[in-house]
C-alpha positions as CSV (number, residue, x, y, z in Angstrom):
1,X,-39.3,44.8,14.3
2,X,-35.2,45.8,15.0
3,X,-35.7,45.3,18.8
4,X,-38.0,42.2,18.3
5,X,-35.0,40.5,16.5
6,X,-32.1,41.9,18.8
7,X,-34.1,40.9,21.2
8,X,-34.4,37.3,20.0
9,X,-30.8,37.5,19.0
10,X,-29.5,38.3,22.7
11,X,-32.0,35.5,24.5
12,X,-30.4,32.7,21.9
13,X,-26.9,33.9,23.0
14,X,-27.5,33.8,26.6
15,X,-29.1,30.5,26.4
16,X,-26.2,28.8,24.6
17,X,-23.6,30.6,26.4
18,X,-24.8,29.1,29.6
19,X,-24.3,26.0,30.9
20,X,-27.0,24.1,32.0
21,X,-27.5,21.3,34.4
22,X,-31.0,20.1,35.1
23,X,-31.3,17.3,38.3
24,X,-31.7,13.5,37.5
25,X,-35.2,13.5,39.0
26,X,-34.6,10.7,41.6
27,X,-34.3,11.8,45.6
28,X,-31.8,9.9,47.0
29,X,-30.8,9.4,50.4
30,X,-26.4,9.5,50.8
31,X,-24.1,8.6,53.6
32,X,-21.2,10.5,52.5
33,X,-17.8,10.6,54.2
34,X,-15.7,13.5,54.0
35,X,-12.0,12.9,52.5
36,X,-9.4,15.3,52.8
37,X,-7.1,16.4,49.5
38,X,-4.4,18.6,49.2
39,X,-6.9,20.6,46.4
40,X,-10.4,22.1,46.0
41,X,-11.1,18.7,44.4
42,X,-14.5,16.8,45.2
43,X,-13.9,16.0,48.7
44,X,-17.4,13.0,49.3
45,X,-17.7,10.0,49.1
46,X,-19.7,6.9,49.8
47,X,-18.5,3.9,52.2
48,X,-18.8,2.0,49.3
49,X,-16.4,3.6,47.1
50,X,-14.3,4.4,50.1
51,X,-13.7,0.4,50.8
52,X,-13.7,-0.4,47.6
53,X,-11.4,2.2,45.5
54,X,-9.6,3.8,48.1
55,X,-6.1,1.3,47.8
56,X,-6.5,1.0,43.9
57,X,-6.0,5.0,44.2
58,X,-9.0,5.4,42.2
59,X,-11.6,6.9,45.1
60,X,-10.6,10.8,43.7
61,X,-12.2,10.0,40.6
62,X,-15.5,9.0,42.4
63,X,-15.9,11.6,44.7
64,X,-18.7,14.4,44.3
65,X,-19.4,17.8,45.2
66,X,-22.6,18.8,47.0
67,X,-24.7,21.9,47.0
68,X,-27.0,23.4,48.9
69,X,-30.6,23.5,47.6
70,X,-30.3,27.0,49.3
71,X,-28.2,29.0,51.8
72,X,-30.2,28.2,54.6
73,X,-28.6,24.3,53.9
74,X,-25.1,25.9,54.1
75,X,-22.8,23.6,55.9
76,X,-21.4,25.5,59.5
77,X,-17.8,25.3,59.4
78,X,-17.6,22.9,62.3
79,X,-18.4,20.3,59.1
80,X,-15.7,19.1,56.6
81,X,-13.4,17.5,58.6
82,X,-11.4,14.6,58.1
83,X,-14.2,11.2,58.2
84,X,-17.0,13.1,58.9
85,X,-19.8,12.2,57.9
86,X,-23.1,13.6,56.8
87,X,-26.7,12.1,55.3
88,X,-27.4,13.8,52.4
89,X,-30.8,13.6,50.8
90,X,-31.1,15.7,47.2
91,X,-30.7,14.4,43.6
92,X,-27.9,14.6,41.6
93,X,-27.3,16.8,38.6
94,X,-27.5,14.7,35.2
95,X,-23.6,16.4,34.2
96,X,-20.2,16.4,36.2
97,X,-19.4,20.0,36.8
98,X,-18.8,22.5,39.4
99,X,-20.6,23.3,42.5
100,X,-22.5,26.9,42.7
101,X,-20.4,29.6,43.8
102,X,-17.3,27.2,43.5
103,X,-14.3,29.4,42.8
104,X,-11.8,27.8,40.9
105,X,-8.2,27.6,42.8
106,X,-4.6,28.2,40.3
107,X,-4.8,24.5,40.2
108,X,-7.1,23.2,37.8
109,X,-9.6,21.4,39.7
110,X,-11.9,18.0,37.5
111,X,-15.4,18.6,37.3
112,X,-17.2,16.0,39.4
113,X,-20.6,15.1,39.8
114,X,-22.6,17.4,42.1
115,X,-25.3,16.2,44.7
116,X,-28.1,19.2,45.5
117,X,-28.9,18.1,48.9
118,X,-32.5,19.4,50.7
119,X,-31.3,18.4,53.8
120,X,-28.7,16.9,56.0
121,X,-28.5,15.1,58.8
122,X,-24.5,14.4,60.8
123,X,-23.4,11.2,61.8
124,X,-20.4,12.1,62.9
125,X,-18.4,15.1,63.4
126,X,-14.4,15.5,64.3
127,X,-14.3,19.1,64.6
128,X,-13.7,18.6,68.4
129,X,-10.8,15.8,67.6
130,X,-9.5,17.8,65.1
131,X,-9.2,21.1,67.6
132,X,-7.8,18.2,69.9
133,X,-4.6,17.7,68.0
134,X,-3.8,20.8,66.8
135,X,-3.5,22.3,70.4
């Protein structure tokens, strides 16, 4: 009976002590553009937002963090580039938080809300352009 009730003990712990984000339930399809910050911020955003917030200096508070459904989906490093962009189609969690396996920087970083892409599809890349300039 002692175990039984540890045991029921250390299962109600766990499951308060962790945070949990279920998905919205609604596959979407996303053209999201990549935006450069000087942080680990939320770095996507939709042409939408992008033309509409960008001047009122609002667009950082709109942008969202993907994640991979799983590490197959990981992004190559030739993505993330200044004005890429990438079609995204996943759901989005229900709460603004953190990607998985985000590490959080010295500099406190907002949650944002987090799109769990399935798969992926680039529009436009400027890892070449980017090379370009720097040599």
């Amino acid at each position: 009976m002692k175990h039984l009730i540890a045991a029921t003990l250390i299962f109600f712990f766990l499951s308060c002590s962790v945070e949990q984000n279920k998905l919205d339930g609604k596959t979407q399809t996303l053209e999201l553009h990549y935006i450069t910050w000087a942080c680990e911020c939320a770095n996507w955003a939709t042409p939408e937002d992008i033309k509409k917030y960008q001047d009122a200096g609002e667009l950082s508070d709109l942008c969202i963090f993907i994640e991979p459904a799983d590490s197959s989906l990981i992004l190559s490093d030739s993505l993330g580039y200044t004005n890429d962009v990438v079609e995204f189609t996943g759901q989005y969690y229900m709460n603004k938080g953190y990607p998985e396996g985000f590490n959080n920087t010295e500099q406190e970083v907002n949650k944002a809300n987090i799109f769990r892409y399935t798969a992926y599809k680039i529009i436009k890349s400027n890892y070449r352009e980017t090379l370009t300039r720097l040599n």
